[in-house]
C-alpha positions in Angstrom: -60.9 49.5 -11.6 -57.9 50.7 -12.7 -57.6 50.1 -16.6 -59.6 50.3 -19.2 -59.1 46.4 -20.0 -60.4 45.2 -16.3 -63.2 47.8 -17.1 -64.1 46.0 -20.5 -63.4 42.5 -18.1 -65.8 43.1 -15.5 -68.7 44.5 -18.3 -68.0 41.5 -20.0 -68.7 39.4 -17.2 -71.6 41.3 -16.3 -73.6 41.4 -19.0 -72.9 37.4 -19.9 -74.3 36.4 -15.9 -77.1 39.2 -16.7 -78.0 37.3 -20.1 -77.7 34.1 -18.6 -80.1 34.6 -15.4 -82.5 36.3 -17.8 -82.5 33.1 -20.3 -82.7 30.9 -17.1 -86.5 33.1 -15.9 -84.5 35.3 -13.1 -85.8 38.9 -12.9 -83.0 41.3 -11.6 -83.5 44.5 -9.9 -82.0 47.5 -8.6 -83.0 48.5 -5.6 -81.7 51.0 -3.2 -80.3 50.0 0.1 -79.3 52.4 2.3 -77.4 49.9 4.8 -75.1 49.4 1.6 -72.1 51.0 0.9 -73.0 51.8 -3.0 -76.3 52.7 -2.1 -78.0 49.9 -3.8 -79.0 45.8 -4.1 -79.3 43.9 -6.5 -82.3 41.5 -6.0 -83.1 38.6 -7.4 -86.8 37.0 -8.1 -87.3 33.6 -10.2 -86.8 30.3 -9.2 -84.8 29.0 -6.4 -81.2 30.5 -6.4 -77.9 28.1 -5.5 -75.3 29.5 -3.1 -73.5 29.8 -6.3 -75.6 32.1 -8.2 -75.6 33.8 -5.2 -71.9 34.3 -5.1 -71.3 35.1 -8.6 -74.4 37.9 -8.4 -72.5 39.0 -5.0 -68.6 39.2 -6.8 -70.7 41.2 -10.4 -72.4 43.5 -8.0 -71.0 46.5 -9.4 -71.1 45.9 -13.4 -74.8 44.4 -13.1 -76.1 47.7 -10.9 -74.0 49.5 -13.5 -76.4 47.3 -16.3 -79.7 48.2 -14.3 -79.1 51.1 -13.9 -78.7 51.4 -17.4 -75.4 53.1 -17.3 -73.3 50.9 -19.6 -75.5 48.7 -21.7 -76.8 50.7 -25.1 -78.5 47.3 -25.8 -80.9 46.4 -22.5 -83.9 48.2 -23.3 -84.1 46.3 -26.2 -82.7 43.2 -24.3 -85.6 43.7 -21.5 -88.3 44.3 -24.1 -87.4 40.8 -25.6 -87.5 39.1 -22.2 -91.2 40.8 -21.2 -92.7 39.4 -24.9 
């Protein structure tokens, strides 16, 4: 990331896929991986995925670890406390 507007861009599109798998009954984990180069994975538990989901999860990687890991989201305790009611 280079600017702050592709930095506001990929949060964006981060938090809208995390919202939407949530709605849709996905759970959504960090989970360290030490055979990846960032040091984590983000996995995935809920219904059957598409090869679709599974590329958009793959091209957020970074803003949804950056979500779960609750480095950018003020919002997702309140957003996970929601989703566990």
């Amino acid at each position: 990331m280079n600017s702050y507007k592709e930095m506001a861009l990929e949060r964006k599109r981060a938090r809208v896929l995390f919202l939407e798998l949530r709605a849709e009954g996905f759970e959504l984990l960090a989970q360290q991986g030490p055979e990846d180069p960032v040091g984590y994975v983000v996995g995935v538990e809920g219904p059957a995925c598409s090869e679709r989901l599974l590329e958009r999860i793959k091209a957020n990687k970074p803003g949804l670890l950056k979500i779960l890991l609750n480095r950018w989201d003020p919002n997702l305790e309140a957003i996970q406390r929601e989703g566990a009611v």
